[in-house]
N, C-alpha and C positions, 0 to 999 in steps of 0.2 A: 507726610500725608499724600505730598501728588501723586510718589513711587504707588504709595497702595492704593490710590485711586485707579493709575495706569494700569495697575495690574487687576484690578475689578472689570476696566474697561477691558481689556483683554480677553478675560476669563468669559465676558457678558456674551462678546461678540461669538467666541466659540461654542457656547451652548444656547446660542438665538441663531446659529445654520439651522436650525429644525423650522423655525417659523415662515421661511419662504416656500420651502415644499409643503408647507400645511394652504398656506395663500395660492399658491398655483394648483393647489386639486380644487378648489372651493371656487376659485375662480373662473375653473371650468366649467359649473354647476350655475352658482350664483353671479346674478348680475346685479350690478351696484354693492348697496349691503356694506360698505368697506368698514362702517362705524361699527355697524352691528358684529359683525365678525374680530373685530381689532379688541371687539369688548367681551365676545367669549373669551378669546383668548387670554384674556390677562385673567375673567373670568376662573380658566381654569389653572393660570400659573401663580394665582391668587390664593386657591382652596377655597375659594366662595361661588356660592349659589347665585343664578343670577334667574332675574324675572323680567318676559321681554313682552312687551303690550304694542298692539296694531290691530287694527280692522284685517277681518278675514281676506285671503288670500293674499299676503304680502310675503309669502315665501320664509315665514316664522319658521316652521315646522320642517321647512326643507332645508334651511340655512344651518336648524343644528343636529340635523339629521348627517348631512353632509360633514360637518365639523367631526362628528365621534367617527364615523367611515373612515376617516384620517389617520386615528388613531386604532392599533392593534388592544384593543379593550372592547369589553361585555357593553351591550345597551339594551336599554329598555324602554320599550315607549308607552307608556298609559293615557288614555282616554278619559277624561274626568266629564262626568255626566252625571243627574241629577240623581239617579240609580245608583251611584257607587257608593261600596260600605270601604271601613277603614280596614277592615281585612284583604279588601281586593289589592292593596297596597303592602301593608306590611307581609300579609301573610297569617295564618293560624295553628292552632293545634288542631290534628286530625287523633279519633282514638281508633287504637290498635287493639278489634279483639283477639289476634291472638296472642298478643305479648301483655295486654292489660294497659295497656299505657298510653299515654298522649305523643305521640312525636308532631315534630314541628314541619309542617309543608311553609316555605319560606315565599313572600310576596315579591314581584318584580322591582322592589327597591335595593332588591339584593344584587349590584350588580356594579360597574363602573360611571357608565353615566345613563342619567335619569331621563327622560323627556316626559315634564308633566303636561300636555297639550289640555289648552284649554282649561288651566284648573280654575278659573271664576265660575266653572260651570256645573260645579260640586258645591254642597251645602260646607260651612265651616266646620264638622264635625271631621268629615273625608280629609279638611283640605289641612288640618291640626295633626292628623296622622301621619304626615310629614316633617312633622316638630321635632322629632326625637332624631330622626337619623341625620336630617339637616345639623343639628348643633351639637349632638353628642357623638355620629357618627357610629351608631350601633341603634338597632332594631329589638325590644322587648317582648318576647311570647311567651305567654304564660309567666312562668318566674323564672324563665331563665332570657338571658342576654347577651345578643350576638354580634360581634365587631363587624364593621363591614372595610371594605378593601381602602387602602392608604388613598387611591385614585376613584374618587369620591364626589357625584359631581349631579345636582339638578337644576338643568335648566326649563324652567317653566315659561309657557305662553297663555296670554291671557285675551283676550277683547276688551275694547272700552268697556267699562263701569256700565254706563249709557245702553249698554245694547241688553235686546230682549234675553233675559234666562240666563242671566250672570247674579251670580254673590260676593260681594266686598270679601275682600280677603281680611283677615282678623290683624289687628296690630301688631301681635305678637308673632304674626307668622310674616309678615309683609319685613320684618327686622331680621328676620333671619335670612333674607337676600342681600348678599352685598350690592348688588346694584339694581337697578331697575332701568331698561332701556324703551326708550319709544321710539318704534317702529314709523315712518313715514311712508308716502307713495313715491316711486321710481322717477325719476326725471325723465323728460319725453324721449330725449335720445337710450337712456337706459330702457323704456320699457319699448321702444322700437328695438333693440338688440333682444329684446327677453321675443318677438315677435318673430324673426329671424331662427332665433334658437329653437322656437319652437315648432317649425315650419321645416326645420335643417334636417339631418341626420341625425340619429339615434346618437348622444352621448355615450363613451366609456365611462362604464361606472366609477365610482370613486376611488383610488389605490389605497393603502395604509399605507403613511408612510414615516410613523412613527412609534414606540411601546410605550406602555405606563413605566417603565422604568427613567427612557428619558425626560419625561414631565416632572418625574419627582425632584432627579438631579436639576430640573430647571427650576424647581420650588427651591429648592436648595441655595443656588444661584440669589434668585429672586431675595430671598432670607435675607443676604447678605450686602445687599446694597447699600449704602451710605445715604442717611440722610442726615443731613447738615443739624445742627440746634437751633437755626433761623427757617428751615423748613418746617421744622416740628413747633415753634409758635408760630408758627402761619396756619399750617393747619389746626392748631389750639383756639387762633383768632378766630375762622372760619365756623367752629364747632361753636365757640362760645358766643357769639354773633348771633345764633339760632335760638341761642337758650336767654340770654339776656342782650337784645338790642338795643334797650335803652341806654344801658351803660358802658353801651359800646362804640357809641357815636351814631345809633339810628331809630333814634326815637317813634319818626313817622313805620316804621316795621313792628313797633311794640306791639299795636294793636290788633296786628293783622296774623300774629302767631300766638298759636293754644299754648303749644308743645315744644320746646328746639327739641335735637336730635341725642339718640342717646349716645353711652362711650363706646358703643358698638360701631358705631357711626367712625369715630377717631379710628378705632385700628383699621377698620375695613380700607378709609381713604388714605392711609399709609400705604398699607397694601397695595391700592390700588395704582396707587403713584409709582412704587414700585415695580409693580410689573411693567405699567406703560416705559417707566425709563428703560425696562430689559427690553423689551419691544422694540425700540429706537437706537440701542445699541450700547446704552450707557450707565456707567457701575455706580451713579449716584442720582438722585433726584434732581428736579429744578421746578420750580413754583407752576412752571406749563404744566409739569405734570401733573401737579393740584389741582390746576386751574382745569383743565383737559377732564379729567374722568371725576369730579365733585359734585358733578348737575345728576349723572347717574347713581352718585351713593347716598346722595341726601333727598332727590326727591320722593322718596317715597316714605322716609321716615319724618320728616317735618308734617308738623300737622296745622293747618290754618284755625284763624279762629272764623265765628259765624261769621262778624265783619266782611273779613275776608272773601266768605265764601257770596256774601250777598252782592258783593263789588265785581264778583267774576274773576278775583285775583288768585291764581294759583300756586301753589308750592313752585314750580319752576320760573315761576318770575321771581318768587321772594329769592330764592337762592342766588339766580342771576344777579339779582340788585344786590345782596351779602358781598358777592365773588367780584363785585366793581367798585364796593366802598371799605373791604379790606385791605390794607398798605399793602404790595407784595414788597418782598425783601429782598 
């Protein structure tokens, strides 16, 4: 087992050369951000959809603007406003009179990566129209059904809950993100650099300095990492902790959760651990890596109860408090 560990580690390190040229164009661009970026990326070496939340202007929309520039792949950006239909997305059928028939004009989901800006700002009807391709990876018009590309990828921005002319995103679709990431404000020295920059010379735009073929082979990679069978009941502890706390040694949480998380939840933070270990250079997991990217894949699928909500206590404390009173191994 070391031999084929050594030889994971090996193999990780050769196909993670791509992630430093991807950090030094974005870090040309983007100031700060290190988390946020560290989290598309496993994001996209994951195959999961990610949802990134922050008060306007914190460089959401620039950060993963800049991330697809990166890559030689198709992008798309949509605008979700309270005007938009689910056509404006998928796409429709157009009829043809001189052939008699319906053909299909295809919506800008049809593409490699997505950017759904702002989509709290779209009623649930718009924002459900991304249900299908999100988790099945193919788009329905009319009665017929159409695959979309292996490199397959939407990252949505949203505003707080709180702010004027937002809609709660539905359960159903809020699961279908592997993670969910909040956005904070700049450190003083970081947003003095962002003042500099912006004051400086005209940046070079972005390079590509990558293709969707080497992302797949890094999914590929990623597939194959090792995780131990004392990782995998740790993250079973973790999952089952959400769902039954009383019987889990945390009574005082019982009261305070509706919901635990569903088994979507389980694969996603496998996933997710995985990729951070290819990230850092290494062909197996280690409980940091659970512990690391867990607060992004469960808070948004844990659901409080009123309790909870009338105490002020949030999903990302209960999780916190889970992630300090499960053994690690």
């Amino acid at each position: 087992m070391a031999l084929s560990i050594r030889e994971m580690n090996q193999r990780v390190q050769k196909e993670a050369a791509f992630v430093d040229n991807i950090l030094s164009e974005t870090e040309r661009i983007i100031v700060g951000q290190e988390q946020l970026i560290r989290r598309m990326l496993i994001a996209l070496l994951s195959d999961g959809h990610m949802l990134i939340e922050g008060v306007p202007g914190l460089a959401k929309t620039l950060a993963v603007r800049t991330l697809s520039s990166t890559l030689t792949a198709n992008f798309q950006r949509i605008q979700f406003t309270p005007d938009l239909l689910p056509a404006d997305l998928v796409g429709t059928q157009i009829y043809n009179p001189g052939t008699h028939e319906f053909v299909p004009k295809p919506g800008p989901v049809f593409t490699n990566i997505v950017l759904a800006d702002e989509i709290n700002r779209a009623p649930a009807k718009v924002q459900s129209a991304l249900l299908e391709s999100m988790e099945e990876r193919q788009v329905t018009l009319g009665d017929k059904t159409y695959k979309l590309d292996d490199l397959y990828l939407v990252l949505a921005t949203q505003n707080p809950i709180e702010q004027e002319g937002t809609y709660p995103l539905p359960e159903a679709q809020l699961d279908r993100f592997m993670m969910k990431v909040i956005v904070g404000y700049p450190t003083r020295e970081e947003e003095k650099e962002i003042i500099n920059r912006m004051a400086g010379a005209k940046l070079d735009p972005v390079k590509a300095v990558i293709d969707p073929e080497t992302v797949l082979r890094a999914r590929d990679v990623v597939n194959d990492i090792y995780v131990d069978e004392k990782i995998k009941d740790y993250v079973l502890d973790i999952i089952f902790a959400t769902r039954y706390p009383a019987e889990n040694g945390m009574k005082k949480l019982a009261p305070l959760i509706e919901f635990g998380v569903s088994p979507r939840a389980t694969i996603f933070l496998v996933k997710a651990a995985k990729s951070n270990a290819f990230l850092n250079g290494r062909g197996y997991v280690t409980p940091d890596d659970v512990k690391f990217i867990a607060p992004d894949v469960l808070r948004h699928r844990l659901v409080v109860s009123f309790e909870a909500q009338a105490e002020g206590i949030s999903t990302e404390q209960i999780v916190m408090q889970i992630l300090k009173r499960v053994e690690v191994p």
